[in-house]
Backbone bond lengths (Angstrom), bond angles and torsions (degrees), N, CA, C in turn:
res aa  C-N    CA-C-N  psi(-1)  N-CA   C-N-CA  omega(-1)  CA-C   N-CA-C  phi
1 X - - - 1.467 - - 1.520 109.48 -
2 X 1.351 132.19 143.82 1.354 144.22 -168.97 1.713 94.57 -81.87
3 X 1.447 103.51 107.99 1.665 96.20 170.30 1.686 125.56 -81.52
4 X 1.537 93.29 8.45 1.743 99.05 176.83 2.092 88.74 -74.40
5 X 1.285 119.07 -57.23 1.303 123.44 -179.30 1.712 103.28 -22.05
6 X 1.108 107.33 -49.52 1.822 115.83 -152.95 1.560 104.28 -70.84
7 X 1.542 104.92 -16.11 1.441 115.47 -157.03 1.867 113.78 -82.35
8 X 1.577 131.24 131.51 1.184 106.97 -164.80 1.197 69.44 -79.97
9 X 1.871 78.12 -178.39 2.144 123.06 173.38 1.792 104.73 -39.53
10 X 1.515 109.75 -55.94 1.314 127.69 177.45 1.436 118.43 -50.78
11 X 1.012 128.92 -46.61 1.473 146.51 170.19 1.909 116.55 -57.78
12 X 1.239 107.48 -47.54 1.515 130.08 166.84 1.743 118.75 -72.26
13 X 1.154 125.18 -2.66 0.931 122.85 -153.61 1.742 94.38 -133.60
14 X 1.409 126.14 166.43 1.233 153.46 165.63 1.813 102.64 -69.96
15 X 1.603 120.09 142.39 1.349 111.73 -174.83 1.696 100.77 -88.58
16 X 1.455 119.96 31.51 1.381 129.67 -175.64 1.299 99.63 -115.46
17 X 1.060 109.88 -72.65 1.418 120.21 172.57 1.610 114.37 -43.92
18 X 1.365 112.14 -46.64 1.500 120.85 159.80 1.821 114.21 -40.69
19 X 1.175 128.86 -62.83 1.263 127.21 148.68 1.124 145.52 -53.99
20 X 1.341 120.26 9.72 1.453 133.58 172.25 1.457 96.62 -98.00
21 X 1.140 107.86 -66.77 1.486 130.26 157.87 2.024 101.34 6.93
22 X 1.488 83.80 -99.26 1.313 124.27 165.77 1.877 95.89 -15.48
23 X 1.319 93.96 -104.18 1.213 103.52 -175.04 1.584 134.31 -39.13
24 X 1.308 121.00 -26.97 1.186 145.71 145.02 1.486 140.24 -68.74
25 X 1.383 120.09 7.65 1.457 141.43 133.64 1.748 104.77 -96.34
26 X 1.044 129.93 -43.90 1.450 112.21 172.04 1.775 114.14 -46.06
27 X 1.733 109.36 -39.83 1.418 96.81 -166.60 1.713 92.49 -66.38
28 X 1.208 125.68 -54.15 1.343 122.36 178.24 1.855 126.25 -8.29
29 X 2.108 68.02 -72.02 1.816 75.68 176.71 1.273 127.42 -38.57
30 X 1.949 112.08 -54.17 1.726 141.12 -178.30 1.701 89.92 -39.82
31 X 1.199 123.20 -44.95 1.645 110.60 -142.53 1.676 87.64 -84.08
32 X 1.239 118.58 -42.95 1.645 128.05 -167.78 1.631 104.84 -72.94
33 X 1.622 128.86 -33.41 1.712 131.89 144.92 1.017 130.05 -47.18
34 X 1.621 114.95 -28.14 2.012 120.76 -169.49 1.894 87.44 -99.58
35 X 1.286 128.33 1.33 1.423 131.55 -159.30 2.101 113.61 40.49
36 X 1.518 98.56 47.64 1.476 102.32 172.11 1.431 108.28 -91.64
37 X 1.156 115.11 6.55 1.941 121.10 -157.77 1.686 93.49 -75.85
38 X 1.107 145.13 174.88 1.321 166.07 -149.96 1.008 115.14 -169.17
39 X 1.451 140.99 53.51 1.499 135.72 -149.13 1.756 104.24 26.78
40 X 1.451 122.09 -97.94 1.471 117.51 -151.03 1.313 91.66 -132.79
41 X 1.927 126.66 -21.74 1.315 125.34 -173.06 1.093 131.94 -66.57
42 X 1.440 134.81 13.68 1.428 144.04 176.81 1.450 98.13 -124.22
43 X 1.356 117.87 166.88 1.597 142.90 -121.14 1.482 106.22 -152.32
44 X 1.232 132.60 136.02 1.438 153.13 149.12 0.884 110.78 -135.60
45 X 1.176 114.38 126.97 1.843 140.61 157.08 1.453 138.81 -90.75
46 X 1.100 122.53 110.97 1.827 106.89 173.07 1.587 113.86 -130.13
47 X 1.230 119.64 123.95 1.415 127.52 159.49 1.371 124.35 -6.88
48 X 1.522 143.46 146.44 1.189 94.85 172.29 1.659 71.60 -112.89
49 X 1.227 122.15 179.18 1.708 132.01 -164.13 1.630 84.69 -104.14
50 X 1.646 100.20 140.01 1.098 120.19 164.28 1.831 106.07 130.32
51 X 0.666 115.58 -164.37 1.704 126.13 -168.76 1.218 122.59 -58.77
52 X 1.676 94.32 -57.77 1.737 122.79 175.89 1.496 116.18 -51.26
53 X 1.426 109.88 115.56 1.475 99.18 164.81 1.833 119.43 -63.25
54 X 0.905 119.38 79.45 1.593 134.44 179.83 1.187 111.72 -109.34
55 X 1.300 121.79 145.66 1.642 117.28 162.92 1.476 88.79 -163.57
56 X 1.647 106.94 161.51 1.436 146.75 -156.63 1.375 104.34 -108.94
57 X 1.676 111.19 119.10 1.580 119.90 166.48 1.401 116.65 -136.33
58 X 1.537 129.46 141.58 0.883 124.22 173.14 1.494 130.99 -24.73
59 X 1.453 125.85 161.49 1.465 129.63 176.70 1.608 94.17 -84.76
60 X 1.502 129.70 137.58 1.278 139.54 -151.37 1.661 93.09 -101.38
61 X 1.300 117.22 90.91 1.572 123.23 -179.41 1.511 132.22 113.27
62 X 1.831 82.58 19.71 1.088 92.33 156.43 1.296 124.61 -115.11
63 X 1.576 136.19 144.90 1.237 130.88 -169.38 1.884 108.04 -67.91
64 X 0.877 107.68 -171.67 1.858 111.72 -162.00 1.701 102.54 -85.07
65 X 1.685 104.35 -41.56 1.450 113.22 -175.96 1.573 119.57 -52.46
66 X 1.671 91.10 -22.38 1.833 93.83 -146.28 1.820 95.96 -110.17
67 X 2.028 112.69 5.29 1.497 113.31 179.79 1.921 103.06 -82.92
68 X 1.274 84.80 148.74 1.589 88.37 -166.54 2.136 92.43 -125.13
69 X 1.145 95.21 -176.54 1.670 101.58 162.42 1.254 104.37 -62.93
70 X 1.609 111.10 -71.52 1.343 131.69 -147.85 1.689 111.19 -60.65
71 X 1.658 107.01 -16.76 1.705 95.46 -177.99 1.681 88.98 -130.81
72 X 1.377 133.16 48.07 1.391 142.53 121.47 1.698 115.14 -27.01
73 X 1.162 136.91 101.95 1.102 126.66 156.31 1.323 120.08 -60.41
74 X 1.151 111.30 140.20 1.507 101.03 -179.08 2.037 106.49 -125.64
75 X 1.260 123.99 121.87 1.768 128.16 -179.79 1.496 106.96 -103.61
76 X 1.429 96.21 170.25 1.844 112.45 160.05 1.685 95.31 -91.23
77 X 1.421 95.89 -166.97 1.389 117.99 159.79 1.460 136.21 -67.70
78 X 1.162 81.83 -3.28 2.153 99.46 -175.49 0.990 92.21 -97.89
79 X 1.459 143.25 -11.92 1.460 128.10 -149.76 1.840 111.33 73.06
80 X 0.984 125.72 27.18 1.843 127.10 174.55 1.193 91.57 -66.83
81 X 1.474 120.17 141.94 1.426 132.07 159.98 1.581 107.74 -75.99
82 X 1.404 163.15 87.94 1.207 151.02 -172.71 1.864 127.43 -124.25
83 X 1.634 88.72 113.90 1.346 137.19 53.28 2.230 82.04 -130.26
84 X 0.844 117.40 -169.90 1.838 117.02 -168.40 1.023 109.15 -49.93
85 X 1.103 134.15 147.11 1.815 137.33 148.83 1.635 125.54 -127.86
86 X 1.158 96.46 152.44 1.246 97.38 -170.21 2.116 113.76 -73.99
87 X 1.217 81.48 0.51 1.350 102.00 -179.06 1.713 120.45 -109.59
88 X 1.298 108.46 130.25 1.548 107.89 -160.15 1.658 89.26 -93.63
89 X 1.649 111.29 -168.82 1.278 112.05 -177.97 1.556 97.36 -138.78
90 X 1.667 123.58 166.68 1.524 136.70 172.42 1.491 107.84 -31.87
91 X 1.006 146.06 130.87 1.752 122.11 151.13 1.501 124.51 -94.93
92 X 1.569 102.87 11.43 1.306 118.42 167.28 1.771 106.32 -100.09
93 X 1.431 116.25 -25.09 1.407 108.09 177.99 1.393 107.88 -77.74
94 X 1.394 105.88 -45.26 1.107 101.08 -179.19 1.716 135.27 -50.03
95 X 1.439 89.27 -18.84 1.243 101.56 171.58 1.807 138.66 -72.23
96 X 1.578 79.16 -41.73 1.541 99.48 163.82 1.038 122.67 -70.95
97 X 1.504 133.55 -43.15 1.055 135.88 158.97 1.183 145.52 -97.56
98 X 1.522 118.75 32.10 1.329 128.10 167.83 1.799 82.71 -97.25
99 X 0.997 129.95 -69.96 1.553 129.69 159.19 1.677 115.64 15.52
100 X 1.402 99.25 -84.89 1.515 110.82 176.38 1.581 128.86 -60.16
101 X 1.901 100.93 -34.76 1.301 91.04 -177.91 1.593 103.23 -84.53
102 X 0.687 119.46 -26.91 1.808 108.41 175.81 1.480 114.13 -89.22
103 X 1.047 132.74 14.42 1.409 140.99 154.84 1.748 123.90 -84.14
104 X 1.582 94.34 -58.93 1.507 110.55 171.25 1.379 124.57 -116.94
105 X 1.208 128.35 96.65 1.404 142.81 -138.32 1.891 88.42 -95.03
106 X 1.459 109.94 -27.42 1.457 104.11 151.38 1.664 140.25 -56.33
107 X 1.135 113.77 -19.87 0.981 129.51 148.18 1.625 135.64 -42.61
108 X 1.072 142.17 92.43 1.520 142.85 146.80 1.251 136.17 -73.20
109 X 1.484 121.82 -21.34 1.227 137.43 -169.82 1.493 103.19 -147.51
110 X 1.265 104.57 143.00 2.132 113.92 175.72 1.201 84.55 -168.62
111 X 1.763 89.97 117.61 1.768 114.62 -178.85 1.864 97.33 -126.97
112 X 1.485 95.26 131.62 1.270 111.30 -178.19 1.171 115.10 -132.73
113 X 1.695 114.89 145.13 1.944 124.58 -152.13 1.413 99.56 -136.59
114 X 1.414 107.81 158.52 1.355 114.27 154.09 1.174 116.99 -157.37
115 X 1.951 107.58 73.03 0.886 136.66 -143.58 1.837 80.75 -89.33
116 X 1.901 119.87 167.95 1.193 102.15 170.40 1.179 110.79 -98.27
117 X 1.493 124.06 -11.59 1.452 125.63 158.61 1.665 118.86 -55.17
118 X 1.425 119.43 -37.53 1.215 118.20 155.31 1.207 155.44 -68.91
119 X 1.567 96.95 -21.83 1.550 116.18 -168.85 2.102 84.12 -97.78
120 X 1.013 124.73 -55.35 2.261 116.10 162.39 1.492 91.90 -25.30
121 X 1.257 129.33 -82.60 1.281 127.40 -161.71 1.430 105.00 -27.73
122 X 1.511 103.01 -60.45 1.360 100.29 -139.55 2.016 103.86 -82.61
123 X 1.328 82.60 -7.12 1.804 81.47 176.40 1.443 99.21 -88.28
124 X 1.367 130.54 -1.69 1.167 118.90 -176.89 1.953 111.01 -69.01
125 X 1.031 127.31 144.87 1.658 107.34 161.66 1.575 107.14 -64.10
126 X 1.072 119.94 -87.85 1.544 106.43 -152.24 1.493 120.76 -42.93
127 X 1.577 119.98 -23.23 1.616 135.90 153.02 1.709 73.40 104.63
128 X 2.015 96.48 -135.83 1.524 82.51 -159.26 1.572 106.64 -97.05
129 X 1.198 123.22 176.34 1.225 147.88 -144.56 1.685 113.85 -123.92
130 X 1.412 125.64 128.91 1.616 115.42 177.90 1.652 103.16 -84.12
131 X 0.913 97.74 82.16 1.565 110.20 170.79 1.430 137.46 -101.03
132 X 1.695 91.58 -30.48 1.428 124.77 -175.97 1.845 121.12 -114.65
133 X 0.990 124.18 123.55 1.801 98.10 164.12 1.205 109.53 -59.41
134 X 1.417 117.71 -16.83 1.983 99.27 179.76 1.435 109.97 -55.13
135 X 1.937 104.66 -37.38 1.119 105.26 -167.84 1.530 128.67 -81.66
136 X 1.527 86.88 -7.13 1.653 100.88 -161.81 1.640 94.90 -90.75
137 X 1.232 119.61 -24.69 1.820 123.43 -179.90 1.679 92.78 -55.27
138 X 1.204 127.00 -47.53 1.513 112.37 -165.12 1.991 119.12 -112.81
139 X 1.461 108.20 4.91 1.253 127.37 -154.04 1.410 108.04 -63.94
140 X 1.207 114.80 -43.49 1.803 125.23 157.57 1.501 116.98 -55.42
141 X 1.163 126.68 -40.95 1.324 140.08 176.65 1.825 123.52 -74.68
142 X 1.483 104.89 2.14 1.564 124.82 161.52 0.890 132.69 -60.84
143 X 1.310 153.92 131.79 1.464 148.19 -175.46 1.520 109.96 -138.20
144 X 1.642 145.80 150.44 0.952 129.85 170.07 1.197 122.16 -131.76
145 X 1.370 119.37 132.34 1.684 113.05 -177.72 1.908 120.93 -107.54
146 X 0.465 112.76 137.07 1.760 122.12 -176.13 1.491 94.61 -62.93
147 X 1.722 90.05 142.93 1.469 107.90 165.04 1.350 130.23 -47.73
148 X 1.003 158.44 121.91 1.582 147.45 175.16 1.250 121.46 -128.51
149 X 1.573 121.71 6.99 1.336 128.57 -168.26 1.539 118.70 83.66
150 X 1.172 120.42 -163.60 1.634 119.92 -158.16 1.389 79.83 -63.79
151 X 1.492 121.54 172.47 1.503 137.94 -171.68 1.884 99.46 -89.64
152 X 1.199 117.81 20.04 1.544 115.61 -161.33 1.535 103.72 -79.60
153 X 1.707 159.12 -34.51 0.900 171.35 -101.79 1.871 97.90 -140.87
154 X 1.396 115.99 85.58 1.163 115.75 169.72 1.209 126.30 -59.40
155 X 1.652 126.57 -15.80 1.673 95.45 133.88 1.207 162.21 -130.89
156 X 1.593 89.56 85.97 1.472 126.89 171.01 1.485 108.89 -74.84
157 X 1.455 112.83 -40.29 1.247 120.22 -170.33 1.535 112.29 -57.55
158 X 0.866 126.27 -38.87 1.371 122.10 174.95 1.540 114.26 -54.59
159 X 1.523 114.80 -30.36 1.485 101.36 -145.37 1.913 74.32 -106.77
160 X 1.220 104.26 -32.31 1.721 93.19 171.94 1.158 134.16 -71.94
161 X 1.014 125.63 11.21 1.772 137.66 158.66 1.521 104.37 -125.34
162 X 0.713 136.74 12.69 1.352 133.17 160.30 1.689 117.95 -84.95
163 X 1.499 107.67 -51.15 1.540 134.03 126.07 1.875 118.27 0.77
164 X 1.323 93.99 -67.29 1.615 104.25 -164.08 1.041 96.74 -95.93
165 X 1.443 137.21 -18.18 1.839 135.26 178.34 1.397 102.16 46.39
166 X 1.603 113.89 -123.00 1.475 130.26 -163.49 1.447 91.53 -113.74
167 X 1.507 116.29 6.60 2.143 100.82 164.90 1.328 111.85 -65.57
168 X 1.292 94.68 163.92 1.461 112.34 173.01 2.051 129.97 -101.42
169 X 1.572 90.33 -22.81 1.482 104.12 157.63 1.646 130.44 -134.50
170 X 0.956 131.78 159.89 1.747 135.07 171.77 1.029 122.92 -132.93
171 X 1.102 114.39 148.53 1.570 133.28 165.04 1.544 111.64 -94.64
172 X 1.588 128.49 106.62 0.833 131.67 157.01 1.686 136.27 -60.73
173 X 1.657 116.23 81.92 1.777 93.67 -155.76 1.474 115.40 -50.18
174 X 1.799 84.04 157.38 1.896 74.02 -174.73 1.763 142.47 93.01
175 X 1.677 80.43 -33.54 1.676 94.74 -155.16 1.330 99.95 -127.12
176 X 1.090 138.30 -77.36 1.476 138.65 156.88 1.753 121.87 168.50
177 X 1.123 125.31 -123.85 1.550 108.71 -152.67 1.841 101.38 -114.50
178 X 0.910 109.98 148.96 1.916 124.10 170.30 1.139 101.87 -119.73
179 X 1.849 115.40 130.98 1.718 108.90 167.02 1.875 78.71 -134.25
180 X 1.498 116.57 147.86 1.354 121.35 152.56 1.510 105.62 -143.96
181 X 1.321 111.08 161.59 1.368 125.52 -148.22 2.020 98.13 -163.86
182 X 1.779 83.12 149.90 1.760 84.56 -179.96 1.296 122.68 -112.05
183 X 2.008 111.02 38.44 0.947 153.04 153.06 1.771 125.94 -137.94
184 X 1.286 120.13 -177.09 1.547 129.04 -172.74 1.521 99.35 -100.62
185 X 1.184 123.28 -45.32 1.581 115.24 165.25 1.459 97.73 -68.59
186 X 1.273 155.69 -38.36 1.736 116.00 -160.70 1.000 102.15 -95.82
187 X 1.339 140.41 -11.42 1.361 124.60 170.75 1.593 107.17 -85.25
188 X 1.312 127.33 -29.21 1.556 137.80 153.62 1.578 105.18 -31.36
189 X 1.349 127.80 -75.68 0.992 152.66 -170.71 1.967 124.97 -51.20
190 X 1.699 98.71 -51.80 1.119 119.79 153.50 1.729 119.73 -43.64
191 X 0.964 108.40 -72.39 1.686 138.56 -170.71 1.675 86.63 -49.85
192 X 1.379 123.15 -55.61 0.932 116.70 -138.84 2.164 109.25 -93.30
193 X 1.067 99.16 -14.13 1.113 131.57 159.37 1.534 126.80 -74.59
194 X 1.391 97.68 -36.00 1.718 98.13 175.57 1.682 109.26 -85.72
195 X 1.557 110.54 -22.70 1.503 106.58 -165.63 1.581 99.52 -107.12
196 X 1.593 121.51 3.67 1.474 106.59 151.21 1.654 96.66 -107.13
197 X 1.002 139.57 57.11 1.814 133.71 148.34 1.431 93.32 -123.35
198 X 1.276 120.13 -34.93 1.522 105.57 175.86 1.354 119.94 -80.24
199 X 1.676 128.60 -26.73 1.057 116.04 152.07 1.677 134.98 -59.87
200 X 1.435 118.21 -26.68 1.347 124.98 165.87 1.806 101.26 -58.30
201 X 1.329 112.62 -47.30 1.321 94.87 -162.76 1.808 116.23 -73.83
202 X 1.408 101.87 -30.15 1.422 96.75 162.90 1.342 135.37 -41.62
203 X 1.657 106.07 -20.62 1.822 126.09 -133.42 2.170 68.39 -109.48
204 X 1.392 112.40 -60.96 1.210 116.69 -156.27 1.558 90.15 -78.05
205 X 1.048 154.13 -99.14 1.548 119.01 172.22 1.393 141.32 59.85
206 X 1.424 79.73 -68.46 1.579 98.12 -164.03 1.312 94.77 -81.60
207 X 1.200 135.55 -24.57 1.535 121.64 -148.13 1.591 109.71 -130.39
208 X 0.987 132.25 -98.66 1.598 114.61 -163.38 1.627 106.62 -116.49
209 X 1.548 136.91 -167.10 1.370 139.19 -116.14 2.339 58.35 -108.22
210 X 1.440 92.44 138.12 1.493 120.78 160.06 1.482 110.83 -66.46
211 X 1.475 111.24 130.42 1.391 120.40 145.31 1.797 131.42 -97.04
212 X 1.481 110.69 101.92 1.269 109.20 -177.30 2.049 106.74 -106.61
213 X 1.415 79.47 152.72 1.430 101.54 -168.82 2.038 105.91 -82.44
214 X 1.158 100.47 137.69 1.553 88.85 163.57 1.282 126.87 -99.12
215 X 1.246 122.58 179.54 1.586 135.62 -168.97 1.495 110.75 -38.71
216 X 1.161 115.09 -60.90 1.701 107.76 174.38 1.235 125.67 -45.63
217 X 1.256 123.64 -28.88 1.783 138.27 172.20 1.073 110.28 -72.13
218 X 1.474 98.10 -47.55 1.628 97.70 -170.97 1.605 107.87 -81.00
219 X 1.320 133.97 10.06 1.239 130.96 -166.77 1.758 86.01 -124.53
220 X 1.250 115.96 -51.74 1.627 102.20 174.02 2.013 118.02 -42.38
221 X 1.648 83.87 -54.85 2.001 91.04 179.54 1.552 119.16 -41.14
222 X 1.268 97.24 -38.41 1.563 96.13 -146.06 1.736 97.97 -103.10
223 X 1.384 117.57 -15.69 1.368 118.51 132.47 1.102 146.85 -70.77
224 X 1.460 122.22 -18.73 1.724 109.99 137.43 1.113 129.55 -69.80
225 X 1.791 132.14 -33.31 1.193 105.14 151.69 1.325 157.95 -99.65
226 X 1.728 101.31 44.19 1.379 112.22 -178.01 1.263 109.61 -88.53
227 X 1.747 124.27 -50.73 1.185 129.90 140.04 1.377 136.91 6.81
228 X 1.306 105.86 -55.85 1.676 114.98 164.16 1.331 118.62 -78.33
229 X 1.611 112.56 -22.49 1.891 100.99 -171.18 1.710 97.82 -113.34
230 X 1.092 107.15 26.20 0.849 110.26 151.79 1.633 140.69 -108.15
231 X 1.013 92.57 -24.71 1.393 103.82 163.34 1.503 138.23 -62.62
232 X 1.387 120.65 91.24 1.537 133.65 -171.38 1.478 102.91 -26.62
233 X 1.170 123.49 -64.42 1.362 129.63 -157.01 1.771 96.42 -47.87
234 X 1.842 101.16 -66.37 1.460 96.08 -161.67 1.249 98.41 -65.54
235 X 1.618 157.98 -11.71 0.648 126.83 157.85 1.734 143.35 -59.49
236 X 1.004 90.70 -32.88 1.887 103.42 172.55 1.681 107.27 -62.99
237 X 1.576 117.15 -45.43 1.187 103.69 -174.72 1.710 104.01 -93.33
238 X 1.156 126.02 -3.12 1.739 97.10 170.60 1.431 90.65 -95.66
239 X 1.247 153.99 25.94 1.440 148.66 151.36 1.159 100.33 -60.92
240 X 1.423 103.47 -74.12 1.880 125.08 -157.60 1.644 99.22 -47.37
241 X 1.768 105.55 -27.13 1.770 101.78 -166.18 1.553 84.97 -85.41
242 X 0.939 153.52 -55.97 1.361 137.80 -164.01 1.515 110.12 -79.36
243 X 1.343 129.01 -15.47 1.721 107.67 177.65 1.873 86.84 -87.87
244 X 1.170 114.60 10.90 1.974 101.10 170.37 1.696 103.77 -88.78
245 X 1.662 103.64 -40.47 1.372 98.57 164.47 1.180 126.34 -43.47
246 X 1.345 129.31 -64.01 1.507 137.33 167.22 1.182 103.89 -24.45
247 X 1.379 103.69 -80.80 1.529 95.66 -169.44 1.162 141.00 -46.41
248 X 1.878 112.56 -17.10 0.860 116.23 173.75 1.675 121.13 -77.10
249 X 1.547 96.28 -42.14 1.465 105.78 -164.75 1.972 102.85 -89.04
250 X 1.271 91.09 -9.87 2.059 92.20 -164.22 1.453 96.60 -117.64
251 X 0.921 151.74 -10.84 1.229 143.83 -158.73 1.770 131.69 1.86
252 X 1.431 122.61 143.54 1.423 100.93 -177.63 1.607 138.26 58.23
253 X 1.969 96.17 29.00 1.285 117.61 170.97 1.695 105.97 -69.48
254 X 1.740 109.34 -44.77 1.063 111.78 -141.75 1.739 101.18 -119.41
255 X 1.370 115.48 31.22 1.440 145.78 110.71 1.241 127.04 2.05
């Protein structure tokens, strides 16, 4: 009998890659806890560290609760399944994010929603609005890409990172939200920030004449909070506080 067979995911793997792993079913879990999940049709990505252009995407049909480390698919840039799985992957994520990771090598993480607070936004024309400091923390950091239909047409990719330049989040019209980050908290963090300003603005909407902020506000906001997500340190420790959440509320992500 082949004792590579006998061997878990964990055992076969780099203790780096083991933590991407890790950390990349937690973002899963986060999106399926905040109820941003889409049955199986939305997308997370993570790098895996090391040389290889590789990165890690969900198994394509499985719900968010049930993604673990250990059945992470992991591809190249061609789309290679590596090493086989019995599990296929998005061919619309893949699209988006074979895109980003070989575009922006800054990149570690590209988390994608189709939240319905996000996907209103994004059919909105003007998209989102300085209405909010939620919104104003990331409002410079927006990018927008045109509708084009399902993401299936590889070349889209060109015109969809061209789109996102050196931002850090997008509005997909139509379609819904992109955050990537060169960690699991800032693209966590990002995402999570853009899809409560777009839910406020839905909320404010509804009800009486909007107050929006101009450029100087919005350039003060979003420079105080770059400051903070930028900072390595706080990033490592508000990680560690949210993969305790997981564990508490998700258990057996990192499996």
């Amino acid at each position: 009998m082949d004792d590579q067979a006998n061997l878990s995911v964990k055992d076969q793997v780099s203790e780096e890659e083991w933590k991407a792993r890790c950390d990349l079913a937690a973002l899963y879990r986060l999106v399926r806890m905040h109820g941003w999940d889409d049955l199986f049709f939305t997308h997370i990505s993570m790098r895996v560290p090391g040389p290889d252009e590789h990165f890690l995407l969900n198994p394509f049909g499985l719900l968010y609760e049930d993604v673990t480390a250990s059945n992470m698919v992991k591809v190249d840039l061609d789309g290679n399944v590596l090493p086989p799985s019995r599990y296929g992957i998005n061919p619309a994520g893949f699209t988006i994010h074979s895109a980003i990771h070989a575009a922006r090598p800054d990149v570690k993480v590209a988390l994608h929603l189709h939240s319905d607070d996000g996907v209103a936004v994004a059919a909105q024309k003007r998209g989102l609005l300085p209405i909010s400091q939620l919104a104003m923390n990331v409002y410079n950091d927006v990018s927008y890409h045109e509708y084009e239909g399902i993401a299936l047409d590889h070349d889209e990719r060109e015109r969809l990172v061209a789109d996102l330049g050196e931002k850090n989040l997008m509005i997909l019209r139509n379609h819904g939200t992109l955050a990537v980050g060169d960690h699991p908290f800032s693209a966590y963090v990002r995402i999570y920030l853009l899809e409560k300003a777009c839910r406020i603005q839905i909320k404010a909407q509804a009800g009486g004449e909007l107050i929006e902020w101009d450029e100087k506000m919005q350039d003060r906001v979003f420079g105080q909070s770059s400051e903070i997500a930028s900072n390595d340190l706080f990033k490592e420790i508000a990680w560690a506080a949210v993969l305790d959440r997981v564990r508490r509320e998700s258990p057996g992500f990192d499996s």
